[in-house]
C-alpha positions, 0 to 999 in steps of 0.5 A: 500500500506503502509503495502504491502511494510512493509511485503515486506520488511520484506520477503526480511529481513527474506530471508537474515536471513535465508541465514545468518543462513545457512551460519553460520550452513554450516560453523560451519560444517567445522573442523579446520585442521592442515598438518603435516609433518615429517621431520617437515620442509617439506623438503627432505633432505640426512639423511631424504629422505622421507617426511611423510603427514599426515591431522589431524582434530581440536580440537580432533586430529583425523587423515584424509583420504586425497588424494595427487597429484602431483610430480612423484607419481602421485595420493596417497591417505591414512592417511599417504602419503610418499614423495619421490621427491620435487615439488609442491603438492595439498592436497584433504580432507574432514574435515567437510561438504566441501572439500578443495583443498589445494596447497603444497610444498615439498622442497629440502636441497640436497646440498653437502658439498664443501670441501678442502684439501691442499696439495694434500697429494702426497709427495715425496723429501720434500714435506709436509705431514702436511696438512689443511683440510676445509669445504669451505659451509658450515662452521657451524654445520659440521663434519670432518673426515679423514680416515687413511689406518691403519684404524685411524679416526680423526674427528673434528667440525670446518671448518678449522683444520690441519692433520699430516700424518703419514704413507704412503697411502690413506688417505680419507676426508670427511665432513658432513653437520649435518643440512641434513646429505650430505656428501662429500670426496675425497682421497688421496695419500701420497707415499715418491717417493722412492724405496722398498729398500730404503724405508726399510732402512728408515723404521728402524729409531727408536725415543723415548721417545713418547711422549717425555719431555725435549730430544728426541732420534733417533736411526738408524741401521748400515746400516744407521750408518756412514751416513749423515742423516738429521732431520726436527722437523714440528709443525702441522701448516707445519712450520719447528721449528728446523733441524739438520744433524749426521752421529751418530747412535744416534742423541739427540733433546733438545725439551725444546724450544718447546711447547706441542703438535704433531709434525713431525719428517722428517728423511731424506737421499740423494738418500735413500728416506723419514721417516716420524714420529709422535712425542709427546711433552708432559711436 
């Protein structure tokens, strides 16, 4: 009876042997595996639309056949499977002996820069054509750009930076996130408010030097000689560092009291409208 029980015993121990060792040969079977994806950040983004899957097998490398469903494509299969939409994705391959059923998901970084700009560039009389433009999210790794209507462009990387606007026209700024490459813009229009006539006439003012030293010279035509002109130096944070009036057709500025940099040269004249003019400190 002692012996019957012993053999039993040892079936029932064989028996879970064998189970063990099936387990171990089913299991070593079985590949590792790694997902990849490009971008690698299994996101899709403005500058990368499209996230590429692929199943690769380790050790070795070897790229798998899989099957992807989910999303609005529906049900893709191959060895590199596109995706064009976030959403949440199961991935279907066979590296070994057993296949896998494995959940994913594909993100979105889609989210356009807010952006500012102040003032809104219309002016007219005495209003600014000096003005801030701000990337209000994000405010790290971006690039600003304000397009000209004479075809300039002024870029910079910080979230805060001051534009003078020298000429009449619409103006466009931009801001790029360079983490997903969204952009945003808006335009602008900078007019004087005047008429064509009067705005000839301004357009006549002539400075130099530019860039200037120690005196800067403004010259006006006859037909602005004999009247009273009026003369606004602005730094480009909008501050008004210095004005002046002449009814002379040569006006002299000392500029030795100011420091190197861009500045705004605003003539004006009652009833004859606006010139404004870039000005060049240089020493």
């Amino acid at each position: 009876m002692v012996q019957f029980l012993q053999q039993k015993g040892m079936k029932k121990h064989l028996l879970l042997l064998m189970l063990m060792a099936k387990a171990l040969l089913s299991s070593s079977q079985i590949l590792s595996f790694s997902i990849v994806s490009t971008p690698s950040n299994f996101a899709i983004s403005c500058s990368n639309p499209t996230v590429n899957l692929k199943v690769i097998s380790l050790p070795g490398g070897a790229v798998l056949n899989f099957t992807c469903v989910g999303g609005s494509s529906g049900i893709s299969t191959g060895t590199n499977v596109p995706i064009t939409s976030p959403g949440s994705y199961t991935l279907i391959f066979n590296p070994g002996t057993a296949t896998i059923s494995m959940p994913l998901s594909i993100l979105a970084n889609t989210v356009a820069p807010v952006i500012s700009s102040s003032p809104s560039m219309q002016a007219g009389g005495t209003a600014a054509s000096v003005f801030t433009i701000s990337s209000l999210f994000p405010t790290t790794n971006i690039t600003q750009y304000v397009y000209s209507p004479n075809g300039g462009i002024y870029t910079v990387n910080t979230a805060t930076a001051t534009y003078i606007a020298g000429s009449t026209g619409t103006y466009t700024h931009c801001v790029t996130d360079n983490t997903n490459g969204c952009t945003s813009c808006n335009q602008f229009t900078l007019n004087t408010g005047v008429g064509l006539k009067s705005q000839s006439i301004l357009n006549t003012v002539v400075l130099y030097p530019n860039p200037a030293q120690n005196l800067l010279y403004v010259n006006t035509t006859p037909t602005l000689a004999g009247m009273s002109c009026r003369y606004e130096l602005i730094n480009v944070a909008g501050q008004c560092v210095w004005t002046g009036e002449s009814s002379e057709a040569r006006m002299t500025i000392n500029l030795e009291p100011f420091k190197n940099g861009m500045y705004l040269l605003r003539v004006s004249k009652d009833g004859e409208g606006v010139k404004v003019l870039r000005v060049v400190i240089q020493k």
